[in-house]
N, C-alpha and C positions, 0 to 999 in steps of 0.2 A: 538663221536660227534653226536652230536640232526639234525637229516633228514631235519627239519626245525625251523624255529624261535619259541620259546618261551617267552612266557612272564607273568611276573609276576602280578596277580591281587590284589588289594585290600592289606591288610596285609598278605596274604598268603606268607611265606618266600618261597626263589628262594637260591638254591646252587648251587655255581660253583665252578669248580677249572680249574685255569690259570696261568699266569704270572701277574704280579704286574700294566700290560696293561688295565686287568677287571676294577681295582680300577682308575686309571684315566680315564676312558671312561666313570666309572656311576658316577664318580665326575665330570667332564665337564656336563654332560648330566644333572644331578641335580642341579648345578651350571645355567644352562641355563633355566632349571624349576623354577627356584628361590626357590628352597627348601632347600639348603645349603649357605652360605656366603662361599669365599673362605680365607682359613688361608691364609696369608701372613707371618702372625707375629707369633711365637712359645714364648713365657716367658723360659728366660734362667733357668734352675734347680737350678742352684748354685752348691756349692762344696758339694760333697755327703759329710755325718759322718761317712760312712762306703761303701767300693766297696771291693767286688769280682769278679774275674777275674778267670774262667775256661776254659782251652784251651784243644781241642783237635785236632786243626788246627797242620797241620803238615806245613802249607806252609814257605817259607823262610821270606814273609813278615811278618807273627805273631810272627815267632822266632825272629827279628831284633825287632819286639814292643815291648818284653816281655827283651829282653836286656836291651836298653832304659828302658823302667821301670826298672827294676833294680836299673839301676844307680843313678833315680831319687827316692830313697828310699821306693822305694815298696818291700815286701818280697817275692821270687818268692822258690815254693817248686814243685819240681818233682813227680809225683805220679808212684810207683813204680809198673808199667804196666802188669810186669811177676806176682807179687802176683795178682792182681786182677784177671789176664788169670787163675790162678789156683785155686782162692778160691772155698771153699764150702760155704763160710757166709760172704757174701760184706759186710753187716751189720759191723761184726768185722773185716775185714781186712782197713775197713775206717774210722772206730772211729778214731784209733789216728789222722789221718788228720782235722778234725772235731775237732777235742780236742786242735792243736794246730794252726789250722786256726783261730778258737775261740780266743783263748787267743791274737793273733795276730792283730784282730781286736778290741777288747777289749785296746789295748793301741794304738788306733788310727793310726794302719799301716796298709794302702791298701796291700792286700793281693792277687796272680797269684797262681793256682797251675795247673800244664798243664801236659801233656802225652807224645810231646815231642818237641823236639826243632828243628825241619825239618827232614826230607827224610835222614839226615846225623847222629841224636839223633844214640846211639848203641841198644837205646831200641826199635825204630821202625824195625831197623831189627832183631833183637831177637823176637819181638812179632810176625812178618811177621814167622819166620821162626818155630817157636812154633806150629804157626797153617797148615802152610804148612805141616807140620811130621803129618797133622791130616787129609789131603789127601787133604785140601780145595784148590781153585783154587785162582788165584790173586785177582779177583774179589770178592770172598765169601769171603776174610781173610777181604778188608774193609768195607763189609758190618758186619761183625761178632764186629770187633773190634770198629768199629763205636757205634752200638748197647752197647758193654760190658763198651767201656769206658765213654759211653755219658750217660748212666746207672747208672755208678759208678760217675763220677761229678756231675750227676743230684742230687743222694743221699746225696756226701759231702754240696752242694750248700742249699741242705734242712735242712740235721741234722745243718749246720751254723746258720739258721736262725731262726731254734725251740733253742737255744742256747744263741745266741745274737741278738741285733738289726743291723739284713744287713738292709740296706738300698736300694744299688744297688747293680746291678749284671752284668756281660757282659757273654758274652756265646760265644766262638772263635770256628770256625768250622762247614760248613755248614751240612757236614756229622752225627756231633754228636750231632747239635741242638733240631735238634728234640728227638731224646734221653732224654737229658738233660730238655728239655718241660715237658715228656712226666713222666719222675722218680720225678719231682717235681706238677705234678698235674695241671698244667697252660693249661687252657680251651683256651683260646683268652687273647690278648694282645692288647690295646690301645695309639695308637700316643701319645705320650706327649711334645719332642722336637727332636729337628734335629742333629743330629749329626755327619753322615757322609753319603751320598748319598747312598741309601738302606740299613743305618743300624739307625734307628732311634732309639729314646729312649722310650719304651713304661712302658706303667702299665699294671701289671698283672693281668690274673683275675684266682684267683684257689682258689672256694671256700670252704671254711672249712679247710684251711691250711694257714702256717703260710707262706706262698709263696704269698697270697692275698694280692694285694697293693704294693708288692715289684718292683721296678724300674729295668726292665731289657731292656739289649741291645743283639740286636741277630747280630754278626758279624765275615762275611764271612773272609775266611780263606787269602783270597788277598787284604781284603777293610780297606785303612786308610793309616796314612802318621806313622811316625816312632815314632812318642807322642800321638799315637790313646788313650791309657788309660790313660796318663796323663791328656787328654782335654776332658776323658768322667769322671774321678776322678774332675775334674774341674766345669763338667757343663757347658763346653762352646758349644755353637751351632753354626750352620752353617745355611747361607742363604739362 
């Protein structure tokens, strides 16, 4: 923390890092300069042509979302957590995901592929227990496995999109978002609509990759009601 007040002159850029506090404070504050108008209104997206959906939320709420879509004909594929703990070349142990996530969007079915289905999946304790035999502590196993899998979706979420036209993307899991940002090249992200309180709908920006321009949602492992991808598959906004 800064001993005293700083500030920012001229165009000389100023970085911080906060809570989401920062952003309504220099928005009020510019709001009050008359330098910004205030959004009220977002323009609905519409119905995506294409969503994917990658999860690495373990919570109970993402796994009841991801039911629910099921049921309402979305394709939901398991990614098989032990291969990837073990690969030598992610590259190929995730083509075929990639290859039939591809085809799956291609005949216009939203498509889930996730890591696991709560705290109860057999794979989150096989994976847990994989890295434990590897001396890691509770805490190293989800930073490790955060890292591996948010790594490993970021990759399938990219080779999709050099492949076919994604349009949207959602990103389930606070743990492996950044991950998943970070294996897909997305510099900064831009508001575009509302969706569900802290998980808005933005535009990407990763330039010189086919990730530029793609519509992604970053949402947290607890946020949303039990049709969350149905009503981001939709386009629908919140006030």
């Amino acid at each position: 923390m800064l001993s005293k007040p700083y500030n920012a002159h001229g165009r000389q850029p100023l970085f911080s890092v906060g809570s989401s506090g920062i952003e309504m404070a220099l928005g009020a504050l510019w709001e009050e300069q008359g330098l910004v108008k205030p959004q009220t209104q977002w323009p609905a997206p519409g119905r995506a042509k294409s969503l994917l959906v990658v999860s690495g939320s373990c919570s109970p709420v993402t796994a009841k979302q991801i039911a629910y879509a099921e049921e309402h004909d979305f394709a939901v594929i398991g990614l098989d957590t032990q291969a990837v703990a073990i690969s030598t070349d992610l590259t190929i142990t995730i083509a075929p995901y990639v290859h039939l996530i591809t085809e799956l969007l291609r005949r216009g079915i939203p498509v889930i592929v996730h890591t696991s289905l709560g705290v109860d999946d057999a794979r989150f304790v096989k994976t847990y227990d994989f890295f434990a035999k590897q001396g890691l502590s509770q805490n190293d196993v989800r930073i490790k496995t955060a890292e591996l899998y948010g790594t490993a979706l970021g990759q399938i979420a990219l080779g999709v999109a050099g492949k076919t036209k994604l349009e949207r993307l959602v990103i389930a899991g606070g743990d492996t978002s950044g991950y998943v940002a970070r294996a897909m090249s997305i510099e900064a992200v831009e508001m575009i609509a509302t969706v569900a309180p802290g998980a808005p709908l933005c535009k990407a920006y990763a330039p010189g990759t086919v990730a530029q321009g793609l519509q992604v949602n970053f949402k947290g492992g607890q946020v949303g009601a039990e049709d969350y991808f149905i009503n981001v598959l939709e386009g629908k906004t919140t006030s």
